[in-house]
CHARMM internal coordinates of N, CA and C (Angstrom, degrees):
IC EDIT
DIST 1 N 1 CA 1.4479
DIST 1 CA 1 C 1.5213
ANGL 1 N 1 CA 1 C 109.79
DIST 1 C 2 N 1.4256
ANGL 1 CA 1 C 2 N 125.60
DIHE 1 N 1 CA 1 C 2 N 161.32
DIST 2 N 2 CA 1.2545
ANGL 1 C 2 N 2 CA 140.63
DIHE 1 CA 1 C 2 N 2 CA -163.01
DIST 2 CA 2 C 1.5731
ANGL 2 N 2 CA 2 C 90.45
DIHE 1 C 2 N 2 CA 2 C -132.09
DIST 2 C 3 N 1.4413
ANGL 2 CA 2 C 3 N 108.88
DIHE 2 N 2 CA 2 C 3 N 150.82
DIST 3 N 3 CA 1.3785
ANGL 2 C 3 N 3 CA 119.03
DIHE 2 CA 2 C 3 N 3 CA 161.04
DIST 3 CA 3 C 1.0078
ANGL 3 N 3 CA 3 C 129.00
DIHE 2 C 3 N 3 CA 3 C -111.49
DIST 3 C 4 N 1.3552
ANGL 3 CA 3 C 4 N 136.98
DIHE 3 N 3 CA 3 C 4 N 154.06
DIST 4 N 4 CA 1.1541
ANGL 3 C 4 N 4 CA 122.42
DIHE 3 CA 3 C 4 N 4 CA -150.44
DIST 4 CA 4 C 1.7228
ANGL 4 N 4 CA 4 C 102.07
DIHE 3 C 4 N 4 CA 4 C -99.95
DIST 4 C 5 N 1.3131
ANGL 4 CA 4 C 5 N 95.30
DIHE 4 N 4 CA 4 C 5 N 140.37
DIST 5 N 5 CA 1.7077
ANGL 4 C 5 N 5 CA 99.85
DIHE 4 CA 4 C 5 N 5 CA -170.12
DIST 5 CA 5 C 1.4955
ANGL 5 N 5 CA 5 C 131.15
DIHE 4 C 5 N 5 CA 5 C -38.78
DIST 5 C 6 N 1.2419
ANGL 5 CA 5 C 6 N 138.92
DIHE 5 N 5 CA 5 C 6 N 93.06
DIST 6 N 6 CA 1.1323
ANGL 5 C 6 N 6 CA 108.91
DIHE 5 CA 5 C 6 N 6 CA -172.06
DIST 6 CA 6 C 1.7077
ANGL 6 N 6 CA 6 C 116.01
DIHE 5 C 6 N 6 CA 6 C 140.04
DIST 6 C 7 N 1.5159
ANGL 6 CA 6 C 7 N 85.21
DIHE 6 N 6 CA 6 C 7 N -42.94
DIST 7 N 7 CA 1.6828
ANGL 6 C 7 N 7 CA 96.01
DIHE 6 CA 6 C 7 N 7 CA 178.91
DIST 7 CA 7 C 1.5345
ANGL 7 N 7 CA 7 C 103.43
DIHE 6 C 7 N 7 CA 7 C -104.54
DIST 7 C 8 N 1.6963
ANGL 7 CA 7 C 8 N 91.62
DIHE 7 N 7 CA 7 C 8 N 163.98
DIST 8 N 8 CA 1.7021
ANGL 7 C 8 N 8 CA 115.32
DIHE 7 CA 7 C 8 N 8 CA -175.38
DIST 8 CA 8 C 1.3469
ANGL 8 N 8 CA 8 C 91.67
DIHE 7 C 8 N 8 CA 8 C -100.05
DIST 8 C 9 N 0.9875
ANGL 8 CA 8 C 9 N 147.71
DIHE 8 N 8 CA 8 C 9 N -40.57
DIST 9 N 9 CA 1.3624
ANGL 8 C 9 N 9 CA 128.03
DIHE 8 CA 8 C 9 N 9 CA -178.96
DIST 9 CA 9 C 1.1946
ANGL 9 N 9 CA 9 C 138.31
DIHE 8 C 9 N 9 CA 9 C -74.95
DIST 9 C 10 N 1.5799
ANGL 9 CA 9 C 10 N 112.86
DIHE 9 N 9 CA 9 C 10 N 104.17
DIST 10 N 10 CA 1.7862
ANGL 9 C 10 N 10 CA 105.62
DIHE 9 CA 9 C 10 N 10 CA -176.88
DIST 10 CA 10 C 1.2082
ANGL 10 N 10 CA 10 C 132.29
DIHE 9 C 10 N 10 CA 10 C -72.04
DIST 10 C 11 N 1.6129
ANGL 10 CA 10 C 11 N 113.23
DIHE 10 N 10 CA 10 C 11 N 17.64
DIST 11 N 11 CA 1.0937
ANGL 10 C 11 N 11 CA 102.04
DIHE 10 CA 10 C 11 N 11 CA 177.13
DIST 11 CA 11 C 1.8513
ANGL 11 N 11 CA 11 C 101.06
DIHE 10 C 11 N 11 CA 11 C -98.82
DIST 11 C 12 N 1.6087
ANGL 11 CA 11 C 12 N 124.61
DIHE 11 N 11 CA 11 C 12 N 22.87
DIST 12 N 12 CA 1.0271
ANGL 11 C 12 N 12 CA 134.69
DIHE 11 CA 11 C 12 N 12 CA 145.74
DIST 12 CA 12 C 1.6180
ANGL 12 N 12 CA 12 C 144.82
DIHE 11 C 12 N 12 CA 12 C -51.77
DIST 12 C 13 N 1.3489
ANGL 12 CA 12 C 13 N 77.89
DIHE 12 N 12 CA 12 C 13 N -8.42
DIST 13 N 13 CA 1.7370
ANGL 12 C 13 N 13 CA 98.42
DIHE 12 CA 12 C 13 N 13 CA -156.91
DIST 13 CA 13 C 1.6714
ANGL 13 N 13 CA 13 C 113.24
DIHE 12 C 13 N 13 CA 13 C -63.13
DIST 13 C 14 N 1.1060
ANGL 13 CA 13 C 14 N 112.17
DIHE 13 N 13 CA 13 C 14 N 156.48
DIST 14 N 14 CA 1.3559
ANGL 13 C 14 N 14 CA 125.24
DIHE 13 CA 13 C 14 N 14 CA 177.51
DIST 14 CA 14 C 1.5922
ANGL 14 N 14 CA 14 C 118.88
DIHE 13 C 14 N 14 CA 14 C -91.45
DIST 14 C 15 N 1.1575
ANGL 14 CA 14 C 15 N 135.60
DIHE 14 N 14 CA 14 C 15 N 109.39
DIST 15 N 15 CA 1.8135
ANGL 14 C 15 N 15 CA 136.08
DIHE 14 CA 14 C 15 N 15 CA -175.08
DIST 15 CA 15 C 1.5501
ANGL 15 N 15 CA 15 C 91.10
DIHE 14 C 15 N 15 CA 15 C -60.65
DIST 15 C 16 N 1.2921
ANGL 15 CA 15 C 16 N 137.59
DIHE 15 N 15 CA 15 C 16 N 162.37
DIST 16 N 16 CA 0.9138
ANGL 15 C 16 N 16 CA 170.06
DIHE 15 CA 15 C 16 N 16 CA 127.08
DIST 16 CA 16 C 1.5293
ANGL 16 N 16 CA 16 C 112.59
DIHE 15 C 16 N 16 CA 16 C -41.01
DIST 16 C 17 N 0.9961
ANGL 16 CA 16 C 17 N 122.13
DIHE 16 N 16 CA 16 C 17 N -12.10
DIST 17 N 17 CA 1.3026
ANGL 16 C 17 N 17 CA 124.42
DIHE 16 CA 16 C 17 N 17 CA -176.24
DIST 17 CA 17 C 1.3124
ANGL 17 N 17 CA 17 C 93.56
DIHE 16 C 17 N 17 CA 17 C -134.98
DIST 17 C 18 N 1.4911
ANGL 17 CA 17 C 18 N 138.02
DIHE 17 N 17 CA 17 C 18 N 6.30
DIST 18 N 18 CA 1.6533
ANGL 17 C 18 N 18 CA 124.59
DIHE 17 CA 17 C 18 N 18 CA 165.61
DIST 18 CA 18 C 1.7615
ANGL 18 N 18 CA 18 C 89.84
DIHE 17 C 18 N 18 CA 18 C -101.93
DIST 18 C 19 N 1.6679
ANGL 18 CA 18 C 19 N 118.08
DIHE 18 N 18 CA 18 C 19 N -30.53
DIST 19 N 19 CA 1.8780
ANGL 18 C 19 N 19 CA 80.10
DIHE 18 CA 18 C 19 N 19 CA 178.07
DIST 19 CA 19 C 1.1039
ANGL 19 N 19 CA 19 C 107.73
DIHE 18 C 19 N 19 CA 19 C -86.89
DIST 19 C 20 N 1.3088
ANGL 19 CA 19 C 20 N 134.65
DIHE 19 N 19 CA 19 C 20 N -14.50
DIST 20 N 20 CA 1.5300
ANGL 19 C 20 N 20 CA 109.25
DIHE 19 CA 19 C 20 N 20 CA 172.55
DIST 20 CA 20 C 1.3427
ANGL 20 N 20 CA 20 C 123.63
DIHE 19 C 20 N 20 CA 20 C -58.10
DIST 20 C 21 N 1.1365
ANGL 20 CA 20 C 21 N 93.97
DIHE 20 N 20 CA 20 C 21 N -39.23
DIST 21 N 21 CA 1.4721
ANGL 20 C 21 N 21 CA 92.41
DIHE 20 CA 20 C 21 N 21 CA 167.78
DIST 21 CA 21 C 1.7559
ANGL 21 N 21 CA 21 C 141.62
DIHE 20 C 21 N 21 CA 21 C -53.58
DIST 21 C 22 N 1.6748
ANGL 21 CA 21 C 22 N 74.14
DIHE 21 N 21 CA 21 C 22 N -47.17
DIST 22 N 22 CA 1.8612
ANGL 21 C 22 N 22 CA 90.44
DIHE 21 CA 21 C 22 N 22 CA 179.27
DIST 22 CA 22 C 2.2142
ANGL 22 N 22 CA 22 C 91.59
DIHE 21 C 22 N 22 CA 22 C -59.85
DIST 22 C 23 N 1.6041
ANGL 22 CA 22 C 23 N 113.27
DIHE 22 N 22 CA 22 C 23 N -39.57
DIST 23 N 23 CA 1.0390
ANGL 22 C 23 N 23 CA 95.32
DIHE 22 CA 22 C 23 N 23 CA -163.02
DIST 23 CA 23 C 1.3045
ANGL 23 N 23 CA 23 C 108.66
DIHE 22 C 23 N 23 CA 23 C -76.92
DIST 23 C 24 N 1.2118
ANGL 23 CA 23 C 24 N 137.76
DIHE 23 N 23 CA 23 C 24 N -28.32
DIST 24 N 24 CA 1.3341
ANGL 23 C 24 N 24 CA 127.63
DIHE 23 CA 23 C 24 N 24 CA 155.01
DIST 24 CA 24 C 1.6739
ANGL 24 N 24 CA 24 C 134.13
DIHE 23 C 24 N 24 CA 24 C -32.11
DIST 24 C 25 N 1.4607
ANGL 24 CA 24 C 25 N 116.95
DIHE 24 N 24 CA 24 C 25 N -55.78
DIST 25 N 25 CA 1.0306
ANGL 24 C 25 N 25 CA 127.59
DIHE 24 CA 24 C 25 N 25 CA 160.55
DIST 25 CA 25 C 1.7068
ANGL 25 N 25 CA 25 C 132.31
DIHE 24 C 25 N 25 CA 25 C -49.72
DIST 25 C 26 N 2.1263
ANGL 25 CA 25 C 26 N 97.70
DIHE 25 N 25 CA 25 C 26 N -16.86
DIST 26 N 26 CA 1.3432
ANGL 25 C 26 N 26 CA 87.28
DIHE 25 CA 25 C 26 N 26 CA -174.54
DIST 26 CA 26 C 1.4526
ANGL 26 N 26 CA 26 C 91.66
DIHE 25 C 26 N 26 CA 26 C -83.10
DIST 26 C 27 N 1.8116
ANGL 26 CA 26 C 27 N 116.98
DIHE 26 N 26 CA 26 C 27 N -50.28
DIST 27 N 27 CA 1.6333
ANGL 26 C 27 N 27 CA 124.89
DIHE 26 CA 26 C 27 N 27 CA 176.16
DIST 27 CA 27 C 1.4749
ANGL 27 N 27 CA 27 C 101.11
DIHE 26 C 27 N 27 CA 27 C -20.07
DIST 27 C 28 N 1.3401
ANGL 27 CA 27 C 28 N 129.55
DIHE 27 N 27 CA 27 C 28 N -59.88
DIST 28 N 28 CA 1.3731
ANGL 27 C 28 N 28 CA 130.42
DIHE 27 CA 27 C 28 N 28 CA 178.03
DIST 28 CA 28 C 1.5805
ANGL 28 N 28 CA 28 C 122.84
DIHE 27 C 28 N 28 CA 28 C -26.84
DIST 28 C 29 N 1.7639
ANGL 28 CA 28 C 29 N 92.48
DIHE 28 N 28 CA 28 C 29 N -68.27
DIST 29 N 29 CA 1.6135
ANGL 28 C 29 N 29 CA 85.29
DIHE 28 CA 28 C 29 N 29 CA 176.44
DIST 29 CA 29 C 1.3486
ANGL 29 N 29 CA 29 C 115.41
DIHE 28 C 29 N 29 CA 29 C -115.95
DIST 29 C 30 N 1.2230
ANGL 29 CA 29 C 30 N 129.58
DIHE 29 N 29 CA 29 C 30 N 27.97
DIST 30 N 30 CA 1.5747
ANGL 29 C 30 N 30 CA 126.47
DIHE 29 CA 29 C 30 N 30 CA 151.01
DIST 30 CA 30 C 1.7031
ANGL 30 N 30 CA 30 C 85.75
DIHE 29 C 30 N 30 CA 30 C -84.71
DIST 30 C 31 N 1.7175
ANGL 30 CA 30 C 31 N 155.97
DIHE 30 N 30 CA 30 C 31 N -25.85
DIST 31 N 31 CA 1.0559
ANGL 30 C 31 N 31 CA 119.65
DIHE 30 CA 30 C 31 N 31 CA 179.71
DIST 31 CA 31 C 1.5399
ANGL 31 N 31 CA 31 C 104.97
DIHE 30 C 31 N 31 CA 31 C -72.47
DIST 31 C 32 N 1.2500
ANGL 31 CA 31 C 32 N 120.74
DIHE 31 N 31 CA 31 C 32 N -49.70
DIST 32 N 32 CA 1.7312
ANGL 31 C 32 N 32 CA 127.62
DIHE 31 CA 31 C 32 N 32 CA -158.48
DIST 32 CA 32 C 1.8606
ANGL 32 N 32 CA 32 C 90.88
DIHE 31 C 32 N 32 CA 32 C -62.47
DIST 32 C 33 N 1.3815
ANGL 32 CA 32 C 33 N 118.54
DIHE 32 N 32 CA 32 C 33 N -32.40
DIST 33 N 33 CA 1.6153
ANGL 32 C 33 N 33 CA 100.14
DIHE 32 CA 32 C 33 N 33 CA 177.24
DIST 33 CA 33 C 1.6408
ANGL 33 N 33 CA 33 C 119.80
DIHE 32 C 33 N 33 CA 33 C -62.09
DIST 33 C 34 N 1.4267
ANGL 33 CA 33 C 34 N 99.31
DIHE 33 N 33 CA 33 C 34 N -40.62
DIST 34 N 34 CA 1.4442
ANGL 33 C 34 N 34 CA 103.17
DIHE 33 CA 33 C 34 N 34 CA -175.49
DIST 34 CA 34 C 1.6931
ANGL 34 N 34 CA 34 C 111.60
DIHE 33 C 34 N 34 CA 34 C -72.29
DIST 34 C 35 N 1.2940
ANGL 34 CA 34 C 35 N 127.83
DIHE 34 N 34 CA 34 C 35 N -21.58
DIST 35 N 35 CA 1.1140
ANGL 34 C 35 N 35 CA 129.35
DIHE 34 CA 34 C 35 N 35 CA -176.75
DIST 35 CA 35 C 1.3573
ANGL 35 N 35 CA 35 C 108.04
DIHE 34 C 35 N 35 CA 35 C -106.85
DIST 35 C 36 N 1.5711
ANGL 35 CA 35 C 36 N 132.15
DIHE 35 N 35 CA 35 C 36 N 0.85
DIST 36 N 36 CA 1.2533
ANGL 35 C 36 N 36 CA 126.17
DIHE 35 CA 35 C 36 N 36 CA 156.23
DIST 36 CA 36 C 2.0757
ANGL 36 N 36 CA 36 C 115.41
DIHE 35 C 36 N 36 CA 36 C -110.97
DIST 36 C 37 N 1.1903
ANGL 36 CA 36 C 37 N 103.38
DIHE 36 N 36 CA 36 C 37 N -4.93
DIST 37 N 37 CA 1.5033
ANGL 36 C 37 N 37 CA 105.56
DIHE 36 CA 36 C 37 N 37 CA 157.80
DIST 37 CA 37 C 1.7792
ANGL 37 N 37 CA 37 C 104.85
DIHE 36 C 37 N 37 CA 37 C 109.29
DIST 37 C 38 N 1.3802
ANGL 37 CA 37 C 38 N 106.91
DIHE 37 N 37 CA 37 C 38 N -10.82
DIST 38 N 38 CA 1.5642
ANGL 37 C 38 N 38 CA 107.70
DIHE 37 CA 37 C 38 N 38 CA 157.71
DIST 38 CA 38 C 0.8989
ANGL 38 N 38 CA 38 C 138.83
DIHE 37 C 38 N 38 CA 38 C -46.58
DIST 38 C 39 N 1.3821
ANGL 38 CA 38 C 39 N 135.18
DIHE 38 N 38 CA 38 C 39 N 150.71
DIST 39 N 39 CA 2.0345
ANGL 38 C 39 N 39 CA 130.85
DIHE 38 CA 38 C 39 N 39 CA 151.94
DIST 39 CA 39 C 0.9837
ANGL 39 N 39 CA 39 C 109.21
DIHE 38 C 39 N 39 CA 39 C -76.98
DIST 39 C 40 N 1.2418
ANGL 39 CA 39 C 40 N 126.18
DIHE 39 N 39 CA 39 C 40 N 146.64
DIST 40 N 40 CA 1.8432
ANGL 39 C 40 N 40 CA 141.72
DIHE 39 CA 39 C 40 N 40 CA 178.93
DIST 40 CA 40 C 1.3674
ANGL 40 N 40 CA 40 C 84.54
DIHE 39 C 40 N 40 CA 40 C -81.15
DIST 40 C 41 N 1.8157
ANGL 40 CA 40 C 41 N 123.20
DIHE 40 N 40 CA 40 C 41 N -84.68
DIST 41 N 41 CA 1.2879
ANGL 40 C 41 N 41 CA 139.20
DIHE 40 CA 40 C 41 N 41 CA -172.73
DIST 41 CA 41 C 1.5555
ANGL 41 N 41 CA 41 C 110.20
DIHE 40 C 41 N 41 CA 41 C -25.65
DIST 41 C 42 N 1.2115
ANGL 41 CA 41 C 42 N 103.27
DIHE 41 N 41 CA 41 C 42 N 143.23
DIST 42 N 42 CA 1.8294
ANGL 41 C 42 N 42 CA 98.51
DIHE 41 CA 41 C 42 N 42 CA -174.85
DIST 42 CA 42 C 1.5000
ANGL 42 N 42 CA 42 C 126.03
DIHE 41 C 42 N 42 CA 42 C 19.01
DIST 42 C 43 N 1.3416
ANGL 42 CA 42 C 43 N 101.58
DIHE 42 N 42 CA 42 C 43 N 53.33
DIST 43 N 43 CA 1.9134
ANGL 42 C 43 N 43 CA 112.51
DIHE 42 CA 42 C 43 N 43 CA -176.56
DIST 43 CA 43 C 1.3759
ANGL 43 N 43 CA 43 C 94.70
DIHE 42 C 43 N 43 CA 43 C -48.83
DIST 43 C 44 N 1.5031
ANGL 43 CA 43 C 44 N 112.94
DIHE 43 N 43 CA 43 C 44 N 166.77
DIST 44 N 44 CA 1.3792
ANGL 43 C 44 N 44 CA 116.28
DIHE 43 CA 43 C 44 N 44 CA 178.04
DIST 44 CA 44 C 1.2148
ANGL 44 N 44 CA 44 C 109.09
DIHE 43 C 44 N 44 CA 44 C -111.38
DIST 44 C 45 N 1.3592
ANGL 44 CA 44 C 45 N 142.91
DIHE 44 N 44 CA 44 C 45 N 174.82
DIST 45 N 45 CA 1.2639
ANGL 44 C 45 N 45 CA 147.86
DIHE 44 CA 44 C 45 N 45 CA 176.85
DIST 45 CA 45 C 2.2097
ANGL 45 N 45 CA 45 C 114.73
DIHE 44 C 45 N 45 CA 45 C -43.78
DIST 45 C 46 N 1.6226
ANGL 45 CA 45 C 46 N 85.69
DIHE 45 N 45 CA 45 C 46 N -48.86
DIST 46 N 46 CA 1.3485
ANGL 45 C 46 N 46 CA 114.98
DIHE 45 CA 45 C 46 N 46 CA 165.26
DIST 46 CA 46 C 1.7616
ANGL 46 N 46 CA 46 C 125.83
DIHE 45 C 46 N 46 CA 46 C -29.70
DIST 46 C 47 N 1.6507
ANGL 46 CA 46 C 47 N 80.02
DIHE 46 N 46 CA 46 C 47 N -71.50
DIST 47 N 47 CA 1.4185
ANGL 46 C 47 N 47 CA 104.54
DIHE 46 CA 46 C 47 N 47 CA 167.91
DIST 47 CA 47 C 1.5340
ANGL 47 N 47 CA 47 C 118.64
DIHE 46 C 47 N 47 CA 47 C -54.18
DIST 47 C 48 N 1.1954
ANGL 47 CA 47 C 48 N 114.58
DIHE 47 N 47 CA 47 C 48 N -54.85
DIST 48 N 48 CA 1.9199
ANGL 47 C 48 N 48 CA 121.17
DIHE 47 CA 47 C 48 N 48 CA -168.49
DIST 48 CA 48 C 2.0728
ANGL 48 N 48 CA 48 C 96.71
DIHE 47 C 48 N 48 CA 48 C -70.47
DIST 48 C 49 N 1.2441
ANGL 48 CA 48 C 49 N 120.02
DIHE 48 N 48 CA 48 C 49 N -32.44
DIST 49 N 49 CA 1.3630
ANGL 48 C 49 N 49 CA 125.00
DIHE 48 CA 48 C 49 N 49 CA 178.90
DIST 49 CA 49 C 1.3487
ANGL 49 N 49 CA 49 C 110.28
DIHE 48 C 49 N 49 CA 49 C -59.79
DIST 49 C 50 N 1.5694
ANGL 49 CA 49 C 50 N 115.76
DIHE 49 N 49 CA 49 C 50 N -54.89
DIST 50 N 50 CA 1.2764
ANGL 49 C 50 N 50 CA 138.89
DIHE 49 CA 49 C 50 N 50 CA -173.49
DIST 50 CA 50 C 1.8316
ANGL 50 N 50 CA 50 C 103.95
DIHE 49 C 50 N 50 CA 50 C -56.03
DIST 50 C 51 N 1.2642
ANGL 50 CA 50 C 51 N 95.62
DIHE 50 N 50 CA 50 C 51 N -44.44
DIST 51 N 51 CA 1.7159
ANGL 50 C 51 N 51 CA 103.40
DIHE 50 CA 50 C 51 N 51 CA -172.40
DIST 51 CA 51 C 1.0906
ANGL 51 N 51 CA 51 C 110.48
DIHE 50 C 51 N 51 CA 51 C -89.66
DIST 51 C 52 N 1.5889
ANGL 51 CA 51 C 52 N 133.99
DIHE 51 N 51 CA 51 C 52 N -21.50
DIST 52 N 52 CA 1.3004
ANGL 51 C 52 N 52 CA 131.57
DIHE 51 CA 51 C 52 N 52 CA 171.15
DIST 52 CA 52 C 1.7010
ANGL 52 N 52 CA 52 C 106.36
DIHE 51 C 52 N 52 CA 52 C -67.27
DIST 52 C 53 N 1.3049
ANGL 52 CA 52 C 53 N 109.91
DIHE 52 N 52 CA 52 C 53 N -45.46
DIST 53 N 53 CA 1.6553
ANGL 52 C 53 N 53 CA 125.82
DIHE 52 CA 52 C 53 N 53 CA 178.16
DIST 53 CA 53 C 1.5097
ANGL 53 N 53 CA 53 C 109.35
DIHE 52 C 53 N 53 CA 53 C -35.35
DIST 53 C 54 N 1.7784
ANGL 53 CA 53 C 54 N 102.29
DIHE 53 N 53 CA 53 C 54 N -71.37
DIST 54 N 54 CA 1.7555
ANGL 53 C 54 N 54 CA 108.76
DIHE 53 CA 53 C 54 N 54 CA 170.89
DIST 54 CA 54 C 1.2163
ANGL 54 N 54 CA 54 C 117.14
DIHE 53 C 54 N 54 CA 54 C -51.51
DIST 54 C 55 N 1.4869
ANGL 54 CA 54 C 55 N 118.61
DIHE 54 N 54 CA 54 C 55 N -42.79
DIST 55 N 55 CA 1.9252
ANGL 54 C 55 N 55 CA 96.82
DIHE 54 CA 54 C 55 N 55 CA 174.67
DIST 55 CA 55 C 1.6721
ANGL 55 N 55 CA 55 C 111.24
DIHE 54 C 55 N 55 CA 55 C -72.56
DIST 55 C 56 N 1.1859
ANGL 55 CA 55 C 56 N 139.38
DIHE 55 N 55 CA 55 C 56 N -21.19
DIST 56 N 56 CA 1.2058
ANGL 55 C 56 N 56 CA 131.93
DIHE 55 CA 55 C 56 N 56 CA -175.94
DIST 56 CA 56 C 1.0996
ANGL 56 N 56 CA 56 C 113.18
DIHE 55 C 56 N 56 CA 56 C -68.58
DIST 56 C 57 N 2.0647
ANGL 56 CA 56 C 57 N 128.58
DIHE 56 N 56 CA 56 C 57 N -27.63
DIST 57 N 57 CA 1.2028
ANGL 56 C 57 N 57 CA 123.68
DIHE 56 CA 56 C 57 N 57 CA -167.65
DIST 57 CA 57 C 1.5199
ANGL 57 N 57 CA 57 C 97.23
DIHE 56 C 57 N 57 CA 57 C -109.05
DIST 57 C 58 N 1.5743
ANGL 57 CA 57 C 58 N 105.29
DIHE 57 N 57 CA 57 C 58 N -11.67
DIST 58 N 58 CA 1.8993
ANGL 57 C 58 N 58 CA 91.42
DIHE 57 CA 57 C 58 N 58 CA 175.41
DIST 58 CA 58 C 0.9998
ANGL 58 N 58 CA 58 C 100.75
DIHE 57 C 58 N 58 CA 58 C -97.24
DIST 58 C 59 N 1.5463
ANGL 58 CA 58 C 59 N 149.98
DIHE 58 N 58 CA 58 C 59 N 16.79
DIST 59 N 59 CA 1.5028
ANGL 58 C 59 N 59 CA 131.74
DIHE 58 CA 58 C 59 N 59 CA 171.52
DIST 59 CA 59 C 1.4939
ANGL 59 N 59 CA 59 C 98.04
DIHE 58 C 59 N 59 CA 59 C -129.78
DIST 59 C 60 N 1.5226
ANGL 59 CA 59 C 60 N 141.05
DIHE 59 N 59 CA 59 C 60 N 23.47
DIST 60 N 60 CA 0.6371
ANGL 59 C 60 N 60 CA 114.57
DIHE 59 CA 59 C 60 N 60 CA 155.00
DIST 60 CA 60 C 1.4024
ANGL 60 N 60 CA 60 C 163.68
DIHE 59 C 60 N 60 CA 60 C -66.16
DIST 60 C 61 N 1.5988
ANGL 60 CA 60 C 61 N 147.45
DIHE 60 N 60 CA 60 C 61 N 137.37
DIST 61 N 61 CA 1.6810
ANGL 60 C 61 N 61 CA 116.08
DIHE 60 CA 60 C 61 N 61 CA -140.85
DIST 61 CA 61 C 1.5571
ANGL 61 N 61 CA 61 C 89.65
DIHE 60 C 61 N 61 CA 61 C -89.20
DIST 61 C 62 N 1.6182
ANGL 61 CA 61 C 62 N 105.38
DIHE 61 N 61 CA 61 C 62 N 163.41
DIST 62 N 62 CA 1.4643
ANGL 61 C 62 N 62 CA 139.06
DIHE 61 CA 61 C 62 N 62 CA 171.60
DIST 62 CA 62 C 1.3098
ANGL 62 N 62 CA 62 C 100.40
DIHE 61 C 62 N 62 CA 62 C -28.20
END
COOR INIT
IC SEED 1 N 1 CA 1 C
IC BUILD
């Protein structure tokens, strides 16, 4: 685990398996921005709606 910059408390810490994750999830939608015509950088309200929308209808179950 990593701590997060700044703080004294380790029970702050970051798992190793929550940033991969978080970094996975960003790859996720910095790809769907670039391939649907969005900015990642200061997304707009617009944007995070728009991208919540596509994962709701592409993961939806059977």
């Amino acid at each position: 685990m990593t701590a997060i910059a700044g703080t004294a408390d380790h029970s702050l810490s970051i798992a190793d398996a929550t940033k991969a994750a978080y970094a996975s999830d960003w790859r996720a939608f910095t790809g769907w921005c670039s391939t649907s015509g969005y900015r990642t950088i200061s997304a707009s309200a617009e944007t995070v709606i728009a991208y919540l929308a596509f994962m709701a209808s592409a993961f939806r179950p059977a």
